[in-house]
N, C-alpha and C positions, 0 to 999 in steps of 0.2 A: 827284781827291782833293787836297786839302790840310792841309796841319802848320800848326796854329795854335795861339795863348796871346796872355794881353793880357799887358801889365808897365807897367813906370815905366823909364823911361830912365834914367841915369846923366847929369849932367852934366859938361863936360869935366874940371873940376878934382878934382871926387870922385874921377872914373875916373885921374886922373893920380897920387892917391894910393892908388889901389887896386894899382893897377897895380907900384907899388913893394915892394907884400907878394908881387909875384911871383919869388921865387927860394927857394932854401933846401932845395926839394927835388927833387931828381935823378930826374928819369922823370917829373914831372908833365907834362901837358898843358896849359897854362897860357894862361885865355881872354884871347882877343883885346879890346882892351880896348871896339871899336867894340860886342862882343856885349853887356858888362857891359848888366843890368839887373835889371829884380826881379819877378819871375815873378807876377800876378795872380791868372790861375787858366788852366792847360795844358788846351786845348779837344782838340787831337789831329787825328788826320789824319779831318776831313768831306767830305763832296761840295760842289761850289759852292753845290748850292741853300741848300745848312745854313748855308754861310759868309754867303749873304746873310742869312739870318735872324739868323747871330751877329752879326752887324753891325748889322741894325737893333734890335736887342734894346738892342745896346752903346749904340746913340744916344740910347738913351730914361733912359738911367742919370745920374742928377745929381750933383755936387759939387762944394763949396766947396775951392778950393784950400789946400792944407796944406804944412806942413813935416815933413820927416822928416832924419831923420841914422842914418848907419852905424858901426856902432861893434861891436869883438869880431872874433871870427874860429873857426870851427868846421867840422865835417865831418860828411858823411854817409853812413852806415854800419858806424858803431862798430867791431866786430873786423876786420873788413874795409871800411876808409876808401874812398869810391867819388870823393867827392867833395868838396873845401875851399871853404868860403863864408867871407865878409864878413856880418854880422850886420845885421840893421838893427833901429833901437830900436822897442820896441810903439808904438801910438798908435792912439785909437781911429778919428781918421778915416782911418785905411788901413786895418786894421779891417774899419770899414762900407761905404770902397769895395769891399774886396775880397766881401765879403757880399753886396752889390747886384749884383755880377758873375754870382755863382755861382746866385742867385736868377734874374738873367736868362739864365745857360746850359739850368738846369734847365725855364725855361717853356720855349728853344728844343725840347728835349727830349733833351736830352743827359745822362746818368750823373752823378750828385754825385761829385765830387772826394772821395775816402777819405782822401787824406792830410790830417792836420791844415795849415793855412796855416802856415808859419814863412818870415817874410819874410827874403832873403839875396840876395846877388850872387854868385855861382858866382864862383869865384877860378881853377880848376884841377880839372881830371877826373884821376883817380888809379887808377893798376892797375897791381897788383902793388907798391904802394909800401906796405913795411913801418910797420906803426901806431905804434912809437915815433917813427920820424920825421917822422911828421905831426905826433904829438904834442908834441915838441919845437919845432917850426915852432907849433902853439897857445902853448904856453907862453908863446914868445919873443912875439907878436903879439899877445896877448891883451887888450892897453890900446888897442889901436886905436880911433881915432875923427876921424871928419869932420867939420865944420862942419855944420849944418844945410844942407839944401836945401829951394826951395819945388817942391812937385808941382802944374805948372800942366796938367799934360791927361797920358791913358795909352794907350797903342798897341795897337793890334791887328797883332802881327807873324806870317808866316809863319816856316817854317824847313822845311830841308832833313829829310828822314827817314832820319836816320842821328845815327848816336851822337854825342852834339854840337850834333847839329844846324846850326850856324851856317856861313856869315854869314845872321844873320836879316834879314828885309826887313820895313819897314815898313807896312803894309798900310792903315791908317787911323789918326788920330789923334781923340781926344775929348776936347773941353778942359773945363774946369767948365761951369756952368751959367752961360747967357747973364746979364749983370746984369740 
């Protein structure tokens, strides 16, 4: 078996500003910045034969390179905060990539994804960290924002199977579509 998700990388400079939203609260778990990226659609732990089908599913998926940018900063799991993210703005061709994913896990035949898509870069896994001080840590970072990046191709990574997950490894890459 393997733990697998496709994403979007982080580029060095993004993650080097990401990475400065890391302090402020005492007990976080605060990701590594090499892990920073932006979760596609979480495939889960398959056997090989499936990874090869999600693989060649993933190769058959097309798109035009885009731009996206992060901006904001939020958490997950309201009275009990699990998790701090970086935001990233809507746009529809991340969108339709991530669409085109979930369409190609489902022919593999894998479970539709239940969670709505909300696209983020995990900042810091949180337990036990009281909700006002996360909420104060939003306040204070809440104009956050990066420069545009361009999304030239998205990964198929593994990870470890344990809370965290990381360090994730790169498993394949898929870039747009050939000109």
């Amino acid at each position: 078996m393997i733990r697998l998700f496709t994403a979007l990388e982080i580029p060095g400079e993004i993650a080097g500003r990401l990475t400065r939203l890391q302090r402020g609260i005492e007990g976080a778990r605060w990701i590594e910045p090499s892990d920073f990226h932006i979760t596609l659609r979480f495939i889960g732990d398959v056997p090989e034969d499936v990874a090869n089908d999600v693989d060649e599913a993933l190769q058959e998926i097309s798109f035009d390179p885009f731009e996206i940018e992060v901006e904001g900063v939020g958490e997950f799991g309201g009275k009990k905060p699990h998790a701090l993210w970086a935001g990233v703005r809507p746009s529809e061709p991340l969108t339709r990539l991530q669409a085109r994913q979930e369409s190609a896990m489902r022919r593999v035949g894998l479970k539709p994804e239940t969670r709505n898509f909300t696209p983020h870069v995990t900042l810091a896994r949180l337990k036990g960290i009281e909700p006002p001080e996360v909420y104060r840590f939003i306040e204070a970072n809440n104009l956050f924002a990066t420069p545009r990046f361009e999304v030239s191709r998205f990964v198929l990574f593994s990870a470890r199977t344990s809370t965290g997950g990381g360090p994730y490894v790169p498993e394949r890459t898929y870039p747009p579509e050939a000109e």
